[in-house]
PDB file with one MODEL, atoms N, CA, C and O in Angstrom:
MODEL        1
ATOM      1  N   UNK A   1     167.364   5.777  56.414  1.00  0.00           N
ATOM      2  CA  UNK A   1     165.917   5.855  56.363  1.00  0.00           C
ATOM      3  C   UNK A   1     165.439   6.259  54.972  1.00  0.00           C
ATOM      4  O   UNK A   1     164.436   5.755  54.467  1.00  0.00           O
ATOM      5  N   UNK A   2     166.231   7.240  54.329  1.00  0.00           N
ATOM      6  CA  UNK A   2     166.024   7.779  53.102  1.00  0.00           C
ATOM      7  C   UNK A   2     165.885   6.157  51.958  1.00  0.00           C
ATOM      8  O   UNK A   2     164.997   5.890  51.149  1.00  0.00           O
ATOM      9  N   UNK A   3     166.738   5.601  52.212  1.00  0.00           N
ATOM     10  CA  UNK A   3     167.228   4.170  51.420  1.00  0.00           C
ATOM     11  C   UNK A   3     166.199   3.491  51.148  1.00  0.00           C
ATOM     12  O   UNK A   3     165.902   3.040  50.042  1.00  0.00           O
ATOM     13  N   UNK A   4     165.253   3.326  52.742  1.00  0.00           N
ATOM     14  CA  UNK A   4     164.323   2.591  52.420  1.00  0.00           C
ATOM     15  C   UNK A   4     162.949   2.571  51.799  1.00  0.00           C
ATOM     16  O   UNK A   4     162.341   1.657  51.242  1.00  0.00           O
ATOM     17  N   UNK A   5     162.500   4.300  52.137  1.00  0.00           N
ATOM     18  CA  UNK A   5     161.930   5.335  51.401  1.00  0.00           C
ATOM     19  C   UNK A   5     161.584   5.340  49.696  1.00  0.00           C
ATOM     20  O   UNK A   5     160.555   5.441  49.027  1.00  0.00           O
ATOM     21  N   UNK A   6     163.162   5.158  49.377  1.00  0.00           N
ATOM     22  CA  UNK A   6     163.129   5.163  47.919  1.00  0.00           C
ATOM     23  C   UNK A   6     162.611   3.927  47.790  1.00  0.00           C
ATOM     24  O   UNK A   6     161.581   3.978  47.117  1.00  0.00           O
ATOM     25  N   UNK A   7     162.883   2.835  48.147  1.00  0.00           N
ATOM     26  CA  UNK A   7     163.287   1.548  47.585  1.00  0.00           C
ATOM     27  C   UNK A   7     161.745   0.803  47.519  1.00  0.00           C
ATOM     28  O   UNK A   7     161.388  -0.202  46.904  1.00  0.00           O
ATOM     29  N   UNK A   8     160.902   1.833  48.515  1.00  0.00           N
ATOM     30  CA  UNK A   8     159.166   1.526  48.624  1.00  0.00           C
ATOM     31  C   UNK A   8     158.270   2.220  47.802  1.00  0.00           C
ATOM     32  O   UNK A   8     157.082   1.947  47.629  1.00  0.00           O
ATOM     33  N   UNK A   9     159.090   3.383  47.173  1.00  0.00           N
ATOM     34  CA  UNK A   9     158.644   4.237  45.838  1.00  0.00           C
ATOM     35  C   UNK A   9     158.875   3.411  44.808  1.00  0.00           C
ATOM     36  O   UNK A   9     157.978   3.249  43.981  1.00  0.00           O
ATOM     37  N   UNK A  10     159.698   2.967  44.716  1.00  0.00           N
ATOM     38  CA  UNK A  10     160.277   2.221  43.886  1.00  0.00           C
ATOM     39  C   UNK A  10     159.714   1.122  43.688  1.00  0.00           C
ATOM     40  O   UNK A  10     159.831   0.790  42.508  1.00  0.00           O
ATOM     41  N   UNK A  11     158.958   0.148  44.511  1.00  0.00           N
ATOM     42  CA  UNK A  11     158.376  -1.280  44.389  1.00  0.00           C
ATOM     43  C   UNK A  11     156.705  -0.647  43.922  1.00  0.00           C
ATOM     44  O   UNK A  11     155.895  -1.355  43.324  1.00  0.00           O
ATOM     45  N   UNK A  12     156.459   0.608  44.280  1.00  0.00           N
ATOM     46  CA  UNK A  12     154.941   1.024  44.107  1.00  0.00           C
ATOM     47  C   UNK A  12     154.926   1.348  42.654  1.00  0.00           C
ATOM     48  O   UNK A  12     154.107   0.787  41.926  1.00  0.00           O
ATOM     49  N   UNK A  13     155.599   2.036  42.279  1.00  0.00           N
ATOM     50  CA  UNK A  13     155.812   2.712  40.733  1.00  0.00           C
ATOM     51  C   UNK A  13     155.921   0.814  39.917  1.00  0.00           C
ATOM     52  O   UNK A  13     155.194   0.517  38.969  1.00  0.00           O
ATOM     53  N   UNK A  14     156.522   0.212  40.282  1.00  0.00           N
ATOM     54  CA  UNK A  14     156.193  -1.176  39.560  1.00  0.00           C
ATOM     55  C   UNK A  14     155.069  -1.845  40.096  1.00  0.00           C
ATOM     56  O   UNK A  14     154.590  -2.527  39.190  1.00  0.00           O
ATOM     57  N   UNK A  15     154.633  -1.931  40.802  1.00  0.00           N
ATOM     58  CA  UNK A  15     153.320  -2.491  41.099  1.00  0.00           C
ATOM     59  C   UNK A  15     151.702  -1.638  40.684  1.00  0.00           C
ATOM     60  O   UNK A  15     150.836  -2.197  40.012  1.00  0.00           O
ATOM     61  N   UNK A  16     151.572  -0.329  41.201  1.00  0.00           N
ATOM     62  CA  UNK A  16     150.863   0.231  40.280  1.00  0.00           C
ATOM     63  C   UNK A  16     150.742   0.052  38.835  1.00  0.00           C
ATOM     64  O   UNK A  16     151.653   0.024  38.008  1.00  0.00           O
ATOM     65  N   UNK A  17     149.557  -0.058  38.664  1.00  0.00           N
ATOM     66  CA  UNK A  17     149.696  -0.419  36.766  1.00  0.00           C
ATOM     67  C   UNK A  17     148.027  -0.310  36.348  1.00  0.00           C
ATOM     68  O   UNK A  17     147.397  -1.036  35.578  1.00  0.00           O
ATOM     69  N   UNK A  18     147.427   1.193  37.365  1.00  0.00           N
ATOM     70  CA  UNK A  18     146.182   1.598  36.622  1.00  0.00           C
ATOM     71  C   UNK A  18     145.860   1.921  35.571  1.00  0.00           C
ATOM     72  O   UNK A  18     144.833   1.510  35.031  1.00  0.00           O
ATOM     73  N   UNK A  19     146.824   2.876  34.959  1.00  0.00           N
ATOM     74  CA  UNK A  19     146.271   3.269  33.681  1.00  0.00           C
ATOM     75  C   UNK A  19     147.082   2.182  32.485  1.00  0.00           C
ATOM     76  O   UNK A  19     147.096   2.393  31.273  1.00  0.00           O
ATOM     77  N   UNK A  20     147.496   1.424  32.935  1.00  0.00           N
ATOM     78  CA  UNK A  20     148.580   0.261  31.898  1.00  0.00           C
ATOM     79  C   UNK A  20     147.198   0.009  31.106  1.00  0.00           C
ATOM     80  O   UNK A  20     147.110   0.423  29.950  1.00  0.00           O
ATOM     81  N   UNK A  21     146.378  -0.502  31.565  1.00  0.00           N
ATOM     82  CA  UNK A  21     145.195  -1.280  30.343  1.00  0.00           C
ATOM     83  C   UNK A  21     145.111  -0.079  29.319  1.00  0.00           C
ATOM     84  O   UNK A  21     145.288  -0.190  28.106  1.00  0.00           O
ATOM     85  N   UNK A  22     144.849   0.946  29.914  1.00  0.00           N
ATOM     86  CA  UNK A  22     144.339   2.268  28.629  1.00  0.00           C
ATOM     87  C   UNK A  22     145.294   2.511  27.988  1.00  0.00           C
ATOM     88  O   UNK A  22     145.002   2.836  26.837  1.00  0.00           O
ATOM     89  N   UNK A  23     146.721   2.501  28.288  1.00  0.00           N
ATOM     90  CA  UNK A  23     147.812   2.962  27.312  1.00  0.00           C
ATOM     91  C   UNK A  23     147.614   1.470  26.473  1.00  0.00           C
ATOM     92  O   UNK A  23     147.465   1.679  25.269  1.00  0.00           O
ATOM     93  N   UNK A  24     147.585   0.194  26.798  1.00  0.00           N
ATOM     94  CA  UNK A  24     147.566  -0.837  25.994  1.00  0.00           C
ATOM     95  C   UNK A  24     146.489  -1.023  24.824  1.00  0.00           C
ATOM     96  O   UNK A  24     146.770  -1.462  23.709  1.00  0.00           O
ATOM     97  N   UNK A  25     145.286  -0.648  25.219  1.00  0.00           N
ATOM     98  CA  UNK A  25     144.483  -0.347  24.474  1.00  0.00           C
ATOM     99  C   UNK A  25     144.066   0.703  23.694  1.00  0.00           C
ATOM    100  O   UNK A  25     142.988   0.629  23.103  1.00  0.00           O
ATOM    101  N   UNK A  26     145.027   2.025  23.579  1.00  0.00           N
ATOM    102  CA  UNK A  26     145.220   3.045  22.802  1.00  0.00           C
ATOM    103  C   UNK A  26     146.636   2.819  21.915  1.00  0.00           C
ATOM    104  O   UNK A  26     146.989   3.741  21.180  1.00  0.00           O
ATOM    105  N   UNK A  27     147.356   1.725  21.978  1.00  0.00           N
ATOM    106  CA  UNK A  27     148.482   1.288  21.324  1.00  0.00           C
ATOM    107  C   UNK A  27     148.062   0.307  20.288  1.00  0.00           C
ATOM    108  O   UNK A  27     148.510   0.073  19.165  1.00  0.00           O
ATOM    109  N   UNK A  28     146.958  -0.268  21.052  1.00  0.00           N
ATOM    110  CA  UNK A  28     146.340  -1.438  19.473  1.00  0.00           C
ATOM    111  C   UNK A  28     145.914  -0.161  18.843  1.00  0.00           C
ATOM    112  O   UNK A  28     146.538   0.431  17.963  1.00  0.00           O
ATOM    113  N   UNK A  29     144.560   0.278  19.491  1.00  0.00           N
ATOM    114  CA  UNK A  29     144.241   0.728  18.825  1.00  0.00           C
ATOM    115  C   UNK A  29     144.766   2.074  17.324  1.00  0.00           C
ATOM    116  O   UNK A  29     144.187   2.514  16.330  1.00  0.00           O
ATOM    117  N   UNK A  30     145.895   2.241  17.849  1.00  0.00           N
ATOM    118  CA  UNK A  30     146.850   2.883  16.710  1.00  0.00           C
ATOM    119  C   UNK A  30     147.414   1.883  15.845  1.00  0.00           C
ATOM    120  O   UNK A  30     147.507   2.386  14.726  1.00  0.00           O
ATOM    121  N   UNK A  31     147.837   0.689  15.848  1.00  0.00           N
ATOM    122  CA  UNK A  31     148.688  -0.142  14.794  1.00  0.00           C
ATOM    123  C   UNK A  31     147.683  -0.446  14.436  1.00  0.00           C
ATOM    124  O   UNK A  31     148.041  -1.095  13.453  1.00  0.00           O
ATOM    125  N   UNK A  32     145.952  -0.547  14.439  1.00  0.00           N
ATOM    126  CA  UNK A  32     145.505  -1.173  13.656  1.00  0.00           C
ATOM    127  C   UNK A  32     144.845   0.083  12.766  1.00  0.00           C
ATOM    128  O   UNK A  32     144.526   0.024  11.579  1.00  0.00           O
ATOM    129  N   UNK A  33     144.744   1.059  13.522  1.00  0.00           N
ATOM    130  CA  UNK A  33     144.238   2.083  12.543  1.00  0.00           C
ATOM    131  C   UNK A  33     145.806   2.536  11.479  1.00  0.00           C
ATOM    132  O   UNK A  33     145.940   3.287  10.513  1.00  0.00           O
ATOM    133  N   UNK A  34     146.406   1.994  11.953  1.00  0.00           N
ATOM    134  CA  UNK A  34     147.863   2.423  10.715  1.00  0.00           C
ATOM    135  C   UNK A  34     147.866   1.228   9.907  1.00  0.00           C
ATOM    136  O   UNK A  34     147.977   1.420   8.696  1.00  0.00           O
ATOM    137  N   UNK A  35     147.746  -0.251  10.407  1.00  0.00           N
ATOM    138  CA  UNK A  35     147.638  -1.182   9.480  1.00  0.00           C
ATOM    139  C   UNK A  35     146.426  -1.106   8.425  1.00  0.00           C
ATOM    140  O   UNK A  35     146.504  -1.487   7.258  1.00  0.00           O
ATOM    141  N   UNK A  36     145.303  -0.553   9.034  1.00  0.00           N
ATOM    142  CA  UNK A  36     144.374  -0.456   7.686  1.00  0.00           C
ATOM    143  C   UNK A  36     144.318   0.380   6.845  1.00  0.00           C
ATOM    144  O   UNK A  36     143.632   0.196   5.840  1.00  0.00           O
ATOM    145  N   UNK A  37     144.947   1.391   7.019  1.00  0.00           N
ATOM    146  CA  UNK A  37     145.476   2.742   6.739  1.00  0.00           C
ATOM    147  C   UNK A  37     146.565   2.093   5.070  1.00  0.00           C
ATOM    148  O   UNK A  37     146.633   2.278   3.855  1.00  0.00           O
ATOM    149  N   UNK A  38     147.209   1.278   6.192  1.00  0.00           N
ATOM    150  CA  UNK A  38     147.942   0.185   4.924  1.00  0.00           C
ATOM    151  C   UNK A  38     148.001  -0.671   3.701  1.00  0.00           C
ATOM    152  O   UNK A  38     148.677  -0.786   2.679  1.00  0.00           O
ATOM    153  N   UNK A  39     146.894  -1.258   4.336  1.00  0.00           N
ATOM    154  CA  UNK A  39     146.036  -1.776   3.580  1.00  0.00           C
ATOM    155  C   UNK A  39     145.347  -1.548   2.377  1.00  0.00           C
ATOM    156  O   UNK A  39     145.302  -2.157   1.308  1.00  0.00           O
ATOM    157  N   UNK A  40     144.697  -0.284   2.908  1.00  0.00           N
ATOM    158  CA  UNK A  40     143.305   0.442   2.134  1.00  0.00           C
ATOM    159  C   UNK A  40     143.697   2.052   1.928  1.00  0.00           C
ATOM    160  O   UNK A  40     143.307   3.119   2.403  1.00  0.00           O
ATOM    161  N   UNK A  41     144.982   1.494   0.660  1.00  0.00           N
ATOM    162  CA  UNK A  41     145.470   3.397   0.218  1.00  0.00           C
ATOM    163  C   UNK A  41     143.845   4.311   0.326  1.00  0.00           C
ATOM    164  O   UNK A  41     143.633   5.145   1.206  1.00  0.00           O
ATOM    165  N   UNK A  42     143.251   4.092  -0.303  1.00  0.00           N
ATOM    166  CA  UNK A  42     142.068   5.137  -0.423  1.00  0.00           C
ATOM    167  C   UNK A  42     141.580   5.992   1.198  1.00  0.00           C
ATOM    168  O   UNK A  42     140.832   6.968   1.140  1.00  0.00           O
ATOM    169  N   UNK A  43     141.966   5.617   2.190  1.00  0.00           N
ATOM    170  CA  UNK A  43     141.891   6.009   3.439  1.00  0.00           C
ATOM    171  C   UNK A  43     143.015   6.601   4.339  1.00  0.00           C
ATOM    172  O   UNK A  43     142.913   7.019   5.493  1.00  0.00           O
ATOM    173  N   UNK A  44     143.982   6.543   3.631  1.00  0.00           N
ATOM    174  CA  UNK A  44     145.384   6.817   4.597  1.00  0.00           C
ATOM    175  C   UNK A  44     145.437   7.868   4.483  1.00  0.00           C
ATOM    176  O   UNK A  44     145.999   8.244   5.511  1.00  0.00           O
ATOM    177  N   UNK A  45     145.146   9.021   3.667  1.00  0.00           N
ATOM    178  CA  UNK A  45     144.884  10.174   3.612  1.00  0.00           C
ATOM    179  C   UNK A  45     143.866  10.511   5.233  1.00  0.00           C
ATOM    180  O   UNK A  45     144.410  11.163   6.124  1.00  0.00           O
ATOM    181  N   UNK A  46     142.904  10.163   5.358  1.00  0.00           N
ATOM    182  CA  UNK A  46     142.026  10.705   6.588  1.00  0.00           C
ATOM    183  C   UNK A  46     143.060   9.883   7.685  1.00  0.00           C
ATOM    184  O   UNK A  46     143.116  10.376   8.812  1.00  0.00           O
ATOM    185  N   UNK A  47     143.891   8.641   7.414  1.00  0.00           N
ATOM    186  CA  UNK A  47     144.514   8.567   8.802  1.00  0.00           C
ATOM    187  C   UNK A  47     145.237   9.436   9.151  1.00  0.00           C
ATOM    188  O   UNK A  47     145.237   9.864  10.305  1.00  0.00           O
ATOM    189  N   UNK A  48     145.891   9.809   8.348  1.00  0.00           N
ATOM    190  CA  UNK A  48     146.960  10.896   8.589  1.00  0.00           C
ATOM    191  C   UNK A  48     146.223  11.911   8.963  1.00  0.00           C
ATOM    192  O   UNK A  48     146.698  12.268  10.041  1.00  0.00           O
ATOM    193  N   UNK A  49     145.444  12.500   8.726  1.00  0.00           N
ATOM    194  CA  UNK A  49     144.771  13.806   9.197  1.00  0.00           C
ATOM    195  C   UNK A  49     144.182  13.584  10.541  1.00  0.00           C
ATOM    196  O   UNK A  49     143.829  14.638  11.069  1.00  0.00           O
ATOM    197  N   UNK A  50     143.898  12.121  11.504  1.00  0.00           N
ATOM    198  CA  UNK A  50     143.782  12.287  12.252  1.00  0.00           C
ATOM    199  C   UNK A  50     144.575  12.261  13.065  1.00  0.00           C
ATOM    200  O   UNK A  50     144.526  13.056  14.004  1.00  0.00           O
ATOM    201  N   UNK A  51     145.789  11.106  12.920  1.00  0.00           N
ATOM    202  CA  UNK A  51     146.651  11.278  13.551  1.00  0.00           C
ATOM    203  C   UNK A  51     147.619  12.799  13.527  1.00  0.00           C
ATOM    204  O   UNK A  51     148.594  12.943  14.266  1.00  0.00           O
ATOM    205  N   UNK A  52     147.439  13.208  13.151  1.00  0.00           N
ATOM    206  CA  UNK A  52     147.882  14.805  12.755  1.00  0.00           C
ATOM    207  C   UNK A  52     146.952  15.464  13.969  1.00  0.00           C
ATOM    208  O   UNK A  52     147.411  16.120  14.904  1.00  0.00           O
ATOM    209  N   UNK A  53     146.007  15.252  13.825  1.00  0.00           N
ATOM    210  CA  UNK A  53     145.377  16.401  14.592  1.00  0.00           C
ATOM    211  C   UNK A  53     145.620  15.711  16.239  1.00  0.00           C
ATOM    212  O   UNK A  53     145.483  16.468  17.200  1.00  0.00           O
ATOM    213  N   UNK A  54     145.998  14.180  16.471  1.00  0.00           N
ATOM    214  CA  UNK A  54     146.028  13.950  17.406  1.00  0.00           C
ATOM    215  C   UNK A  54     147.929  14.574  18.311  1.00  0.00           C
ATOM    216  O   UNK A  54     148.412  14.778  19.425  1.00  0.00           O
ATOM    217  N   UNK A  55     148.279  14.611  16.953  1.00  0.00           N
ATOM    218  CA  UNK A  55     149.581  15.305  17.401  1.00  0.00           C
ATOM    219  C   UNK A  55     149.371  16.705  17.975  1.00  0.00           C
ATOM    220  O   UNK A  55     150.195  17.219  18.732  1.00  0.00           O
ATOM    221  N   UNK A  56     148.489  17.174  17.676  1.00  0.00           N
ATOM    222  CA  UNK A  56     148.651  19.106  17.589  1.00  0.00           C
ATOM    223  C   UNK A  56     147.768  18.992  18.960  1.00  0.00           C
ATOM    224  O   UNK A  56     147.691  20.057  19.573  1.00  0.00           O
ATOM    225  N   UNK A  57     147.053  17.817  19.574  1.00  0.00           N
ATOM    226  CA  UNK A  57     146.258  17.874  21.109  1.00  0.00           C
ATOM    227  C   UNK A  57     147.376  17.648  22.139  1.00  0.00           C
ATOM    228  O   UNK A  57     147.519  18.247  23.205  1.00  0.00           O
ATOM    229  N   UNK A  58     148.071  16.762  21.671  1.00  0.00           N
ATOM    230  CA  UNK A  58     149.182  16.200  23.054  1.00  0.00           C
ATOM    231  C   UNK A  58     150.005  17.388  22.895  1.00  0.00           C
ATOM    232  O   UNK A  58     150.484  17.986  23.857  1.00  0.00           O
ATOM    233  N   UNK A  59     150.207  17.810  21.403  1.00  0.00           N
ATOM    234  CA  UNK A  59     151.232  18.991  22.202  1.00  0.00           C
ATOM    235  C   UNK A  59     150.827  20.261  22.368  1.00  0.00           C
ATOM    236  O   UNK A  59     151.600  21.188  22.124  1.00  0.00           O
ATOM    237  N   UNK A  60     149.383  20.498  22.866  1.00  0.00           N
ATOM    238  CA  UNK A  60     148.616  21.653  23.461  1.00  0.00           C
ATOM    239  C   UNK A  60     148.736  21.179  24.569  1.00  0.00           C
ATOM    240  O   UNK A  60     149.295  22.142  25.093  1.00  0.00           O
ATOM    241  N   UNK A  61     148.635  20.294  25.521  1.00  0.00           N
ATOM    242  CA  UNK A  61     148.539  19.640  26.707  1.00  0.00           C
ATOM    243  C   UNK A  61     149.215  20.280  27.293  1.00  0.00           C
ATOM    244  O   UNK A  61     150.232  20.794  26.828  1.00  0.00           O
ATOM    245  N   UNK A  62     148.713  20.438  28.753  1.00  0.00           N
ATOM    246  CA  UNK A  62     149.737  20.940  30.014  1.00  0.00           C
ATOM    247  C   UNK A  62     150.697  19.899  30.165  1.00  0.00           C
ATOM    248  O   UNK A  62     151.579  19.991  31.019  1.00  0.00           O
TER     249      UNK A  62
ENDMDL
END
C-alpha cells in the first residue's frame, strides 16, 4: 500500500508545476540583467550590488 502511496506523490510532484512560470521568469529575468550588465561596463557595478543584496535576502530567509 505504501508502494502505491509513493508512486502517486511521485506522479503529483511532476505534474504540479505552479510556481514553474515564476522561477522561469525570475531566471530570464537574471541572464538578462547579467547580460546587460555585460554589455554596458558602466552599470555592472549597480548589478552587482543588487545581486549582492539579493544574496544577503535568500540567505535571511526561513
Amino acid at each position: 500500500m505504501k508502494s502505491i502511496f509513493k508512486q502517486i506523490v511521485q506522479l503529483r510532484i511532476w505534474i504540479d508545476n505552479k510556481g514553474q512560470d515564476m522561477v522561469e521568469y525570475a531566471l530570464m529575468a537574471g541572464f538578462i540583467t547579467i547580460a546587460v550588465g555585460a554589455a554596458y561596463p558602466p552599470i555592472s557595478d549597480d548589478v552587482s550590488i543588487i545581486f549582492s543584496k539579493i544574496q544577503s535576502l535568500v540567505e535571511e530567509a526561513p
